[in-house]
Structures are given as structure tokens and as C-alpha cells.
N, CA, C and O atoms as CSV, one atom per row, in Angstrom:
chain,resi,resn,atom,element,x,y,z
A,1,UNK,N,N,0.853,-1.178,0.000
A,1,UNK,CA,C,0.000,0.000,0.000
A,1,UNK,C,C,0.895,1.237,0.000
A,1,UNK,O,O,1.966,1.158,0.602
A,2,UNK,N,N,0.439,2.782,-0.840
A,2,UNK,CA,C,1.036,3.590,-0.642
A,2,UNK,C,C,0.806,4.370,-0.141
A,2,UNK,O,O,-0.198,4.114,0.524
A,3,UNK,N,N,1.160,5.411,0.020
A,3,UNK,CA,C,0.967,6.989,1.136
A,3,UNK,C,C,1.448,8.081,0.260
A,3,UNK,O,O,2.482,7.957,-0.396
A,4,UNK,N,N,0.715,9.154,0.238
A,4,UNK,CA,C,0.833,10.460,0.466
A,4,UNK,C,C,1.881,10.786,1.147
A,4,UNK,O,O,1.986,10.155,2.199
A,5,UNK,N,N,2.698,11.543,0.935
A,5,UNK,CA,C,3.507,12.602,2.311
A,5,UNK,C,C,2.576,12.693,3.618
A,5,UNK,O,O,2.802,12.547,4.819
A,6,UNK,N,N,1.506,12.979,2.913
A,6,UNK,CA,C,0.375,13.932,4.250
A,6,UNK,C,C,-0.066,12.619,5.089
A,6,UNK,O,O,-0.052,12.602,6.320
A,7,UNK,N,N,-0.366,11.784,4.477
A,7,UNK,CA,C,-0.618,10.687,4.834
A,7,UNK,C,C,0.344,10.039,5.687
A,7,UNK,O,O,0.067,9.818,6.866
A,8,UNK,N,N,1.564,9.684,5.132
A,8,UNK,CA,C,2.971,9.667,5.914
A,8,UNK,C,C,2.689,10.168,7.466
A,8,UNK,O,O,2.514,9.474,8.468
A,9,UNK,N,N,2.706,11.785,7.310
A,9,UNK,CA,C,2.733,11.905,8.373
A,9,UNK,C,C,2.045,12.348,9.539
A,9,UNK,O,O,2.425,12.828,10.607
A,10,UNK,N,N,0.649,11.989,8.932
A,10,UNK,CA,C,-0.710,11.902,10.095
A,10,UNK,C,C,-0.342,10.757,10.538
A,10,UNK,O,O,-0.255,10.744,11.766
A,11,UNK,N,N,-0.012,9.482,9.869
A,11,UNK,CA,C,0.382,7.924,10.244
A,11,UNK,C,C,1.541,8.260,11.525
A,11,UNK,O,O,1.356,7.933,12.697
A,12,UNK,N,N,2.553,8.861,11.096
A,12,UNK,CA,C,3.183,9.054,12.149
A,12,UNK,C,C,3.386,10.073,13.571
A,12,UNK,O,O,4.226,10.045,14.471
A,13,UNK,N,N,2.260,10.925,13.319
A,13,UNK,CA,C,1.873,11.659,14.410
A,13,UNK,C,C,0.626,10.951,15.132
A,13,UNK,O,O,0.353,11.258,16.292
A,14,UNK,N,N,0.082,10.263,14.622
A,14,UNK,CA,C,-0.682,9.407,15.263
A,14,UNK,C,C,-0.003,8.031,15.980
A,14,UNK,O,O,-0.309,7.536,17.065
A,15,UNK,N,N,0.711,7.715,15.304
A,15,UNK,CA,C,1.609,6.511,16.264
A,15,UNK,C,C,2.580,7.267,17.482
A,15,UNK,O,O,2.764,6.534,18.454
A,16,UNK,N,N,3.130,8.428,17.549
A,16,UNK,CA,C,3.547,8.896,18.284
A,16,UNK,C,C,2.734,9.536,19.378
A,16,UNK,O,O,3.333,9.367,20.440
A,17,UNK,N,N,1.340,10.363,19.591
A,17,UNK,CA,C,0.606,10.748,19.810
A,17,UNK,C,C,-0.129,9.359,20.979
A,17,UNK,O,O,-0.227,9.578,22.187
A,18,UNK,N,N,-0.588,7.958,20.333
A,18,UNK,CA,C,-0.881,7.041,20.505
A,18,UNK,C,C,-0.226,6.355,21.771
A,18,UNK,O,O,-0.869,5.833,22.682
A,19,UNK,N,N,1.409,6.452,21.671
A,19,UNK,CA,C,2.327,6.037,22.860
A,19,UNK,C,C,1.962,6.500,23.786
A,19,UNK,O,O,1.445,5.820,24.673
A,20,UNK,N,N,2.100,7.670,23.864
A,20,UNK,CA,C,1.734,8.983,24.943
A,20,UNK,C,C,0.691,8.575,25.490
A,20,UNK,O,O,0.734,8.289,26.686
A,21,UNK,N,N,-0.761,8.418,24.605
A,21,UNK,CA,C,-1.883,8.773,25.814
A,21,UNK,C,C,-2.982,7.407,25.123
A,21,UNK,O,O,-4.164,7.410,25.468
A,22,UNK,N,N,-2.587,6.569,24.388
A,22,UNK,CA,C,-3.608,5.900,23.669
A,22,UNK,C,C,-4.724,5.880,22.951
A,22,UNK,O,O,-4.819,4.872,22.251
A,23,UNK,N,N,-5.620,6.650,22.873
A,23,UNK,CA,C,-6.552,7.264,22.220
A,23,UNK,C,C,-5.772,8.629,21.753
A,23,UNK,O,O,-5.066,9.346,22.462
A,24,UNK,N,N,-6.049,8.772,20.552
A,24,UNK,CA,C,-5.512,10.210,20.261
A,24,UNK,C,C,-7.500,11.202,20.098
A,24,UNK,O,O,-8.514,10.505,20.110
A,25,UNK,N,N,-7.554,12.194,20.018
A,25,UNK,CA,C,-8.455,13.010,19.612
A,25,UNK,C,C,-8.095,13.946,18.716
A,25,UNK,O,O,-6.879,14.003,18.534
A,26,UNK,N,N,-8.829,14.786,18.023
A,26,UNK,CA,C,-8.988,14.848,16.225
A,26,UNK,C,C,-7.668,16.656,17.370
A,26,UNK,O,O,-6.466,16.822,17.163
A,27,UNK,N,N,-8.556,17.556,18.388
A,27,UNK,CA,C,-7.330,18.266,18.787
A,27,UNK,C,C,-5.967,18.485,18.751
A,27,UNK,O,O,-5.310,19.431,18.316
A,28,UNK,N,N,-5.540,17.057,19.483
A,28,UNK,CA,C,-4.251,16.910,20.023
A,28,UNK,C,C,-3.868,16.744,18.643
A,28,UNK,O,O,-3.263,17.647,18.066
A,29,UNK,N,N,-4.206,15.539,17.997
A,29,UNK,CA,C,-3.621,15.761,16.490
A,29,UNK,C,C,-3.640,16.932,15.694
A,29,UNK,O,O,-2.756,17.301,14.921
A,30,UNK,N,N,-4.805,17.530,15.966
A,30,UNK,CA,C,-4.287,19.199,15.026
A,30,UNK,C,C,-3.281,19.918,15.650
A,30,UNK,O,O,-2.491,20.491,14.899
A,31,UNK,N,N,-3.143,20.011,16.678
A,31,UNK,CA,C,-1.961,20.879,17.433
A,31,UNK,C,C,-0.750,19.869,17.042
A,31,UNK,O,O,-0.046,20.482,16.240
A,32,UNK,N,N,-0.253,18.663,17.261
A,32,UNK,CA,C,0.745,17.862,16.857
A,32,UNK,C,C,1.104,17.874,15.266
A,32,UNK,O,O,2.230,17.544,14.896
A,33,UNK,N,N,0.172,18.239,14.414
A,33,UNK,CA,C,0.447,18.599,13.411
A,33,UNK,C,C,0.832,19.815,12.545
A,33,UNK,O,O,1.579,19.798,11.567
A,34,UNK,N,N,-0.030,21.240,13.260
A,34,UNK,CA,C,-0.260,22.347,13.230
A,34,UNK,C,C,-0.873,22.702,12.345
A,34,UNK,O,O,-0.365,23.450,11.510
A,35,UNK,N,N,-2.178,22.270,12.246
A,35,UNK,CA,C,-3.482,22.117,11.457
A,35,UNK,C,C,-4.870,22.525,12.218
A,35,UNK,O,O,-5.013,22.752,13.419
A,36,UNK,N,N,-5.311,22.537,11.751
A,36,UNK,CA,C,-7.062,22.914,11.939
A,36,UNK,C,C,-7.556,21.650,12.089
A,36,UNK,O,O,-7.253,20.795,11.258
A,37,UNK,N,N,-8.621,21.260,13.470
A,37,UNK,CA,C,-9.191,20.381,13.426
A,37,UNK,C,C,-9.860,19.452,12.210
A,37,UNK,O,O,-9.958,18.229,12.106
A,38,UNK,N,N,-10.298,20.590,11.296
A,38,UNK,CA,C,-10.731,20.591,10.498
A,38,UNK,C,C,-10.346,19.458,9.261
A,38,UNK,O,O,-10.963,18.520,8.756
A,39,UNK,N,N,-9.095,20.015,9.071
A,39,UNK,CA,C,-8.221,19.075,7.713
A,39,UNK,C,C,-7.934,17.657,8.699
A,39,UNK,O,O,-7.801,16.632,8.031
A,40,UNK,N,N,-7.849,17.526,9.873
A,40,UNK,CA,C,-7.572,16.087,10.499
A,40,UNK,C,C,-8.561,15.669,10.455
A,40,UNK,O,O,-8.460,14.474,10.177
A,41,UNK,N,N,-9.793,16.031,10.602
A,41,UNK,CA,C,-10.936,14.832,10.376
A,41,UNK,C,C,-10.876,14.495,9.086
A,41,UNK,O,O,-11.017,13.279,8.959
A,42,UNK,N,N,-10.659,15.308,7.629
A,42,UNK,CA,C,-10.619,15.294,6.530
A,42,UNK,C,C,-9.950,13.964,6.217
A,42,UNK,O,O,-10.550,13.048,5.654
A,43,UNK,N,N,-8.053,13.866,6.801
A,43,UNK,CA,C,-7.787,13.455,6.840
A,43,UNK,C,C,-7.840,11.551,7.387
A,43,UNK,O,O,-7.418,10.550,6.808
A,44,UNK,N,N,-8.626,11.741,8.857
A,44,UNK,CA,C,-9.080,10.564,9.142
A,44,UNK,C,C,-9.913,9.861,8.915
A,44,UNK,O,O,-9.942,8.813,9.560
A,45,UNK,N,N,-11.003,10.130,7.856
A,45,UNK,CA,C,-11.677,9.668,6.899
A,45,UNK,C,C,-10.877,8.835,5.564
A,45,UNK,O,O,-11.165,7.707,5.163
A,46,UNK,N,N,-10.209,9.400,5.226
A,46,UNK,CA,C,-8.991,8.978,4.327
A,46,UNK,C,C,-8.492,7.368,4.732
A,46,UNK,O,O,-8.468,6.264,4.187
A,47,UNK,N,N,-8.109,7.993,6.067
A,47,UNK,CA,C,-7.236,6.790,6.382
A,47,UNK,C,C,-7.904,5.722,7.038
A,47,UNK,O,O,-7.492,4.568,7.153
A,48,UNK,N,N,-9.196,6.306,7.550
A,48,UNK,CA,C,-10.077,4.680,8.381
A,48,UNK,C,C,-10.484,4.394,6.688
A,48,UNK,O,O,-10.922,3.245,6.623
A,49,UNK,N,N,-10.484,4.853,5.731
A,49,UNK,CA,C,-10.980,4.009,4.635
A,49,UNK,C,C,-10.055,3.480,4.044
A,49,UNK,O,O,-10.431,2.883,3.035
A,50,UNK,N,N,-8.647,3.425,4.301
A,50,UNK,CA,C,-7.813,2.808,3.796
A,50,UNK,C,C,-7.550,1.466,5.047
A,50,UNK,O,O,-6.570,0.729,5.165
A,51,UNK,N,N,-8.737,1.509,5.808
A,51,UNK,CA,C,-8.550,0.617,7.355
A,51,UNK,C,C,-7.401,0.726,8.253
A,51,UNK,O,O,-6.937,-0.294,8.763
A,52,UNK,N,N,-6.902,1.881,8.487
A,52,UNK,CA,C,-5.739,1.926,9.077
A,52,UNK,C,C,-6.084,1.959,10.722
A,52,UNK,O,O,-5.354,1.338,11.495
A,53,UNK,N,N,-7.730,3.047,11.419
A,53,UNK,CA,C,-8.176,3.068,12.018
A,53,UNK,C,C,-8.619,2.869,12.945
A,53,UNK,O,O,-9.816,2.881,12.658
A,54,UNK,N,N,-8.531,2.625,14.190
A,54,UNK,CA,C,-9.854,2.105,15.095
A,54,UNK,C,C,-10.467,3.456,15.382
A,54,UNK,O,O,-9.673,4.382,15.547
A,55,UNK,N,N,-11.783,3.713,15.468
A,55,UNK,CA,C,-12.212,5.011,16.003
A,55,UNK,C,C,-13.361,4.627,17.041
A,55,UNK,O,O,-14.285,3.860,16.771
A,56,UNK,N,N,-13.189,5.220,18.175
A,56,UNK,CA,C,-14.489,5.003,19.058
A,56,UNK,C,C,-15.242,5.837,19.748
A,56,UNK,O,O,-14.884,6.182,20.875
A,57,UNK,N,N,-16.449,6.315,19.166
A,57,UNK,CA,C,-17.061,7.171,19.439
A,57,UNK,C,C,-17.200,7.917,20.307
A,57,UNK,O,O,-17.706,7.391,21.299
A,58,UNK,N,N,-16.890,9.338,20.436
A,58,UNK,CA,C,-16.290,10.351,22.069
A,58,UNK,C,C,-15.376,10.117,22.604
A,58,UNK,O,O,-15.072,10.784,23.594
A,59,UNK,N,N,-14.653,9.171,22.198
A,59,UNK,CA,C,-13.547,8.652,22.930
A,59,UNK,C,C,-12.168,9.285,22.013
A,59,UNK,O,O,-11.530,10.236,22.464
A,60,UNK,N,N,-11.881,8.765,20.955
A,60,UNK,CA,C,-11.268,9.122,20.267
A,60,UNK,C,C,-10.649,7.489,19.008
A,60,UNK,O,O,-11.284,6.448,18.840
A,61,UNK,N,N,-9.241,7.876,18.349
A,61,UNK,CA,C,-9.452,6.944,17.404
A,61,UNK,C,C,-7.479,6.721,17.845
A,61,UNK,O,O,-6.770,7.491,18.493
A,62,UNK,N,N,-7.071,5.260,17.119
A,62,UNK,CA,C,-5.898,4.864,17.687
A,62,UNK,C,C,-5.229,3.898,16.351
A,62,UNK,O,O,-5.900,2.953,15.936
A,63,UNK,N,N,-4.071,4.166,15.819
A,63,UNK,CA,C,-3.771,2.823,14.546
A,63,UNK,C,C,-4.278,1.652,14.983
A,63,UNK,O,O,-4.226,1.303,16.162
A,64,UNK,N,N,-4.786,0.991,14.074
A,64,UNK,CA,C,-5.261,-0.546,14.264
A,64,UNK,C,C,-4.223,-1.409,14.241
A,64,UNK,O,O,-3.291,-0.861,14.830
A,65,UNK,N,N,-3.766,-2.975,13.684
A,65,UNK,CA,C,-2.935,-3.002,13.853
A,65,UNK,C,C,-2.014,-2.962,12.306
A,65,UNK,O,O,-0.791,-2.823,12.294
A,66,UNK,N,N,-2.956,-3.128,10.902
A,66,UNK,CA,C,-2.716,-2.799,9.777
A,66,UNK,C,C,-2.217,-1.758,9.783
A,66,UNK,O,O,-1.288,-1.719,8.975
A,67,UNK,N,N,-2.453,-0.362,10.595
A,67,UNK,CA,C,-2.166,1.007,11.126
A,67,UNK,C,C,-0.528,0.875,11.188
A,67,UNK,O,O,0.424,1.262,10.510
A,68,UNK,N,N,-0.752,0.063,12.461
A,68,UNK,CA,C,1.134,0.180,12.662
A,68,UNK,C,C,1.638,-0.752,12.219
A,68,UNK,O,O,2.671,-1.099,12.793
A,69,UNK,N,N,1.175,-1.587,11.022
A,69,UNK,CA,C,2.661,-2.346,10.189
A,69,UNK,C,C,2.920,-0.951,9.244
A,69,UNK,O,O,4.053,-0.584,8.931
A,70,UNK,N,N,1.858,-0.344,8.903
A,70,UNK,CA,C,2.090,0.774,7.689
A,70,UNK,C,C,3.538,1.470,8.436
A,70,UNK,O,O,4.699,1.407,8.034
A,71,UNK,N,N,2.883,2.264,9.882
A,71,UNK,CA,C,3.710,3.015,10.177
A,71,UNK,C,C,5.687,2.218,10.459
A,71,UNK,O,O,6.728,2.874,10.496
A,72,UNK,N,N,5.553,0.905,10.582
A,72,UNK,CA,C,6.677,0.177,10.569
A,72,UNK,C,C,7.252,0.181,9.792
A,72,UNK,O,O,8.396,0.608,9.943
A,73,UNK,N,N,6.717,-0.404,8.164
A,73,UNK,CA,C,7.183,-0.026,6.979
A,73,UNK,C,C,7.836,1.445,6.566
A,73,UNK,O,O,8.819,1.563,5.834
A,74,UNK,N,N,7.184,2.430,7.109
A,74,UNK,CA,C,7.160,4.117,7.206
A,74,UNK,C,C,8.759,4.142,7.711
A,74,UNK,O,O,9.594,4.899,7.215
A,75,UNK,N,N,9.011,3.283,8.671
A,75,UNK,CA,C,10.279,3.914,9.379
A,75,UNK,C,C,11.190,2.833,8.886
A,75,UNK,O,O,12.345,3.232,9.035
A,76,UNK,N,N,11.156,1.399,8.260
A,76,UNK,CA,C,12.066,1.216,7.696
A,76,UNK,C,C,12.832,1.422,6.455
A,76,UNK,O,O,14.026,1.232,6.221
A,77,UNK,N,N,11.489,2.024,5.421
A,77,UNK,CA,C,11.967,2.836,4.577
A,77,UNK,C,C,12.554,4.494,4.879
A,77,UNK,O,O,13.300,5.006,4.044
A,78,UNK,N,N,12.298,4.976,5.667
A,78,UNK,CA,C,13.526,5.880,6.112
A,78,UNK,C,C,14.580,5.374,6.354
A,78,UNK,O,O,15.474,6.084,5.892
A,79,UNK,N,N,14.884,4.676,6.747
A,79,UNK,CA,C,16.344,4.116,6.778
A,79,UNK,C,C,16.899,3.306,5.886
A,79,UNK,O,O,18.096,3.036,5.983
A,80,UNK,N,N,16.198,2.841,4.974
A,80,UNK,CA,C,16.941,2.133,3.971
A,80,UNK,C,C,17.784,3.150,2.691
A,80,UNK,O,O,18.652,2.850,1.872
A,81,UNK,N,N,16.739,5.036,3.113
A,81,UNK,CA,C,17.243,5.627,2.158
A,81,UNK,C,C,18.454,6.081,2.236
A,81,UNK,O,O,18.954,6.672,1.278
């Protein structure tokens, strides 16, 4: 599967974000990104349809585990470059 840049790195502000507090919310990710709530929901539509997702209602949403092989792949191709 491929990625976007943008994609790239909502994947990885969300796996980082995720460590921290486990549930992320659409906020913390706009501030971790420095975006508008706005374009992150945009965004997380994108990516629960690519199933990367878990989202749970009021609660917030967390990589699944398809989520973090992506983001695994993400960081071993940084280093292979």
C-alpha cells in the first residue's frame, strides 16, 4: 500500500501521539500537526478508509494493527534511504 507525504505523516503523528496517551483526539492531532481540526478529520476519513483506524465514538481513534505495520514499513523505509 502507498501513502501520500500527508498521509505519511498523520500515520506518524498518530503513532507517536498514541504512545503517549492511547486514544488520540482529532485536537491533540491538530496541534501535533499544526493544522485545523478541520483538515484532520478530513484526513481521518482517508485513512479509516484505507482501514488503518480504530475510532471510538467520544472517545477518540488509535492505529489498528494494519495502522502500525504501515507506520513500521514508514520507518524502515527511512532508513533504507
Amino acid at each position: 500500500m502507498s501513502f501520500t507525504t500527508s498521509e505519511e505523516n498523520y500515520i506518524k503523528g498518530i503513532f507517536h501521539l498514541q504512545q503517549e496517551t492511547g486514544l488520540v483526539n482529532t485536537n491533540s492531532l491538530a496541534a501535533e500537526m499544526q493544522t485545523r481540526p478541520a483538515s484532520v478529520t478530513d484526513m481521518l476519513k482517508k485513512l479509516k478508509s484505507k482501514k488503518l483506524l480504530q475510532y471510538e465514538k467520544y472517545k477518540g481513534f488509535k492505529l489498528n494493527e494494519a495502522g502500525k505495520k504501515a507506520e513500521e514499513i514508514l520507518k524502515q523505509d527511512k532508513n533504507t534511504e
